[in-house]
Phi, psi and omega in degrees: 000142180259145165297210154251007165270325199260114158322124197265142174274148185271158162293173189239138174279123196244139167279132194287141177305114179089048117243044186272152135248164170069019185336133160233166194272163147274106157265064199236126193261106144294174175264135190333297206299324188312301185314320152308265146012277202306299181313339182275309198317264173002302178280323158264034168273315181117011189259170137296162167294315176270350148300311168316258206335298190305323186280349175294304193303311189290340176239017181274117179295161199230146171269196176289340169207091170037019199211162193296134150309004159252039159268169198256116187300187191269162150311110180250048180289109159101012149283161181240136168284137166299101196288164164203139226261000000 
């Protein structure tokens, strides 16, 4: 029996089998510490790692030229400006 301190475990949501397409591996190295931390995030999400990611992927807002608003915009040397009435 649980307390009302201990956190009840979630099933954790899984993508149903065969229906990923075109699957590729990540293969990108971070750091031990990061990885833990993206993995806890995860796990009380209620997810997998690779469910996780993909759902990072799918809701990260973007500005007007493509990339996270805490990123340092792009250069717009040779763009033309837009009036806008």
């Amino acid at each position: 029996m649980s307390t009302a301190e201990e956190p009840r475990e979630r099933r954790v949501q899984r993508r149903e089998r065969g229906t990923m397409i075109n699957p590729k591996p990540l293969t990108y190295m971070v750091s031990g510490a990061v990885k833990e931390r993206f993995e806890a995030i995860a796990k009380r999400s209620g997810m997998t790692g690779a469910l996780f990611f993909e759902a990072i992927v799918e809701h990260l807002e973007l500005t007007d030229q493509g990339i996270p608003p805490w990123v340092p915009p792009l250069d717009r040397d040779g763009e033309l400006p837009i009036d806008t009435a």
